[in-house]
C-alpha positions in Angstrom: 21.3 -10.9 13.2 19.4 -10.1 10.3 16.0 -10.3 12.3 17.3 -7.7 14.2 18.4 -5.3 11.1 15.2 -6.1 10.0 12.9 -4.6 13.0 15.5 -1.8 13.9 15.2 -0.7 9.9 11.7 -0.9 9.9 11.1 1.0 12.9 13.1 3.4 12.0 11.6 3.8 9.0 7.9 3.7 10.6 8.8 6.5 13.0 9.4 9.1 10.1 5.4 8.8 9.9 5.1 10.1 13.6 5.9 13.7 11.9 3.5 16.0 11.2 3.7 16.7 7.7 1.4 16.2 4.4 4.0 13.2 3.4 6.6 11.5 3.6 10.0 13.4 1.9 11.9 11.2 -1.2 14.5 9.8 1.5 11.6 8.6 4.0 10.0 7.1 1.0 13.4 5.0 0.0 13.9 4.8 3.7 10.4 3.1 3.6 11.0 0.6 0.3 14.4 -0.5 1.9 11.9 -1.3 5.2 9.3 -3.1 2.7 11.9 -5.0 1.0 13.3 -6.4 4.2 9.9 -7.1 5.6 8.7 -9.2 2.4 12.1 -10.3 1.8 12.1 -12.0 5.2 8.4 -13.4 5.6 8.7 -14.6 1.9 12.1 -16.5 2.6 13.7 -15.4 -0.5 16.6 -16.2 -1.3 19.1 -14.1 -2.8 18.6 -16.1 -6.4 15.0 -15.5 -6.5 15.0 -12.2 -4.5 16.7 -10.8 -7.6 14.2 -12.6 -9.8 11.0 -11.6 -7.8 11.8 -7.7 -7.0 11.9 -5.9 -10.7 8.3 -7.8 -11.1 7.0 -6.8 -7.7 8.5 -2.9 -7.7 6.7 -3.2 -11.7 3.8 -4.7 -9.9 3.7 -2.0 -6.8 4.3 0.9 -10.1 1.2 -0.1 -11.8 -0.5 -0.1 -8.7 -0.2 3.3 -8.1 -0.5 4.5 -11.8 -4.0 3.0 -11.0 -4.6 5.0 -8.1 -3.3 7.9 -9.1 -5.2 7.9 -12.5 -8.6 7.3 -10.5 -7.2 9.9 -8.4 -6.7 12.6 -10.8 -10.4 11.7 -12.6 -12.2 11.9 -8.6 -10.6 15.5 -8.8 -11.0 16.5 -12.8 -14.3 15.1 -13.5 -16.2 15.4 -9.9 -14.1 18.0 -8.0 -13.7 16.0 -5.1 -10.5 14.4 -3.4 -12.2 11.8 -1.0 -14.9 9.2 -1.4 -15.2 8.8 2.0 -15.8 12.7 3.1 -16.9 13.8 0.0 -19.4 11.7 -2.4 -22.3 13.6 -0.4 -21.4 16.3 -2.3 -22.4 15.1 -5.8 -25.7 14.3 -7.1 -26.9 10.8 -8.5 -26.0 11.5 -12.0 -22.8 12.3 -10.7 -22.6 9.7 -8.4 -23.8 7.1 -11.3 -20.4 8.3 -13.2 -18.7 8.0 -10.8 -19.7 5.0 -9.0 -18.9 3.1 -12.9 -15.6 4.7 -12.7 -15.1 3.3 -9.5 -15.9 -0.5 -11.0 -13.6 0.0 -13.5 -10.9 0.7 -11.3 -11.4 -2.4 -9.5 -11.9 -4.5 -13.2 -8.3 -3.3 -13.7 -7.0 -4.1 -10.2 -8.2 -7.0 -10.5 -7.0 -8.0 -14.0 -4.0 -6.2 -12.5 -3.6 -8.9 -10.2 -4.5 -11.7 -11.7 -1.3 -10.8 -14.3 1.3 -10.5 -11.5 0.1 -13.5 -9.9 0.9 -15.6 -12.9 4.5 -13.3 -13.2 5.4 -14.1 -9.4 4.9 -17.9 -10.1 7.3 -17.8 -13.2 9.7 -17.3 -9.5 7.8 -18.3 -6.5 6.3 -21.4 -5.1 2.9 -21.4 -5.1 2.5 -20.7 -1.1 4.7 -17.5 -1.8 2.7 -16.3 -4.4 -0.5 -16.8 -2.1 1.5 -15.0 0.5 2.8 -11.8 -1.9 -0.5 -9.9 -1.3 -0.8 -10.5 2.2 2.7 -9.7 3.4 2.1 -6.2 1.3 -0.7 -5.7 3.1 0.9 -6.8 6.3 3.5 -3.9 5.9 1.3 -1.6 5.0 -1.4 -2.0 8.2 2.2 -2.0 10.6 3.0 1.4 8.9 -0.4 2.8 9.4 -0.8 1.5 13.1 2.6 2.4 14.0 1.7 6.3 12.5 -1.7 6.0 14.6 0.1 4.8 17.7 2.6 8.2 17.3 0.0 10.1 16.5 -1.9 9.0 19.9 -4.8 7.7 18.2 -5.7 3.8 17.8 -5.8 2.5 14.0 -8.9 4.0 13.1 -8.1 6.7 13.9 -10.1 7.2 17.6 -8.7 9.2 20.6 -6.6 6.6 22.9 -7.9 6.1 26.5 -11.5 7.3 25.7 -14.7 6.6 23.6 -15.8 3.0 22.1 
């Protein structure tokens, strides 16, 4: 029974991506945390004792995360005028891109140091497989969510035309 809350909650929750819209509004986003919750809760095997233990950490975890991102984020934009790597580092020249490129390794310093802290936090309440497992159920989620927006969207994961090309 709790299986099947499980998948109906989370594709429920995935659908809300299938709209076409700049992002998600604040109830899709708690509609996708409730879906994330029950998808790590699950895969992790928590129970209710440690679930209670392990989720301030993670949702402290997941919050640091994105103050990383979004701090990068907001430097990309400030200090190089650009909002993509990916479409947009052509634009700058190698000085530029020499800043830039040691902001970037900086970033990942602190992810990394970022990681290395919540690891040893998660083991204060996990077994050591479930600690291994954290980062790749979060992952997990977030590739599902992505795939399931691509397959709305008509489009394979990488963002390719179904039914045609390579």
């Amino acid at each position: 029974m709790k299986r099947v809350i499980f998948i109906a909650l989370f594709f429920t929750t995935v659908g809300l991506f299938a709209q076409d819209r700049r992002g998600p509004s604040p109830e899709e986003m708690e509609r996708i945390k409730a879906a994330k919750v029950a998808f790590v809760t699950e895969r992790l095997e928590l129970d209710s004792k440690t679930a209670q233990k392990f989720w301030p950490i993670f949702n402290e975890y997941e919050e640091a995360k994105e103050k990383l991102g979004k701090e990068f984020f907001e430097k990309m934009v400030d200090d190089f005028g650009i909002h993509s790597l990916s479409r947009e580092a052509e634009k700058l020249n190698d000085e530029q891109s020499e800043k830039l490129l040691e902001l970037l390794l900086d970033k990942q310093e602190q992810q990394l140091s970022l990681e290395k802290d919540y690891m040893a936090k998660f083991a204060k309440v996990l077994s050591p497989k479930q600690v291994l497992l954290v980062h790749r159920f979060d992952s997990d989620f977030r590739r599902k969510l992505m795939n399931r927006f691509w397959d709305d969207k008509g489009r394979d994961n990488r963002g390719n035309p179904r039914g045609g090309g390579q």
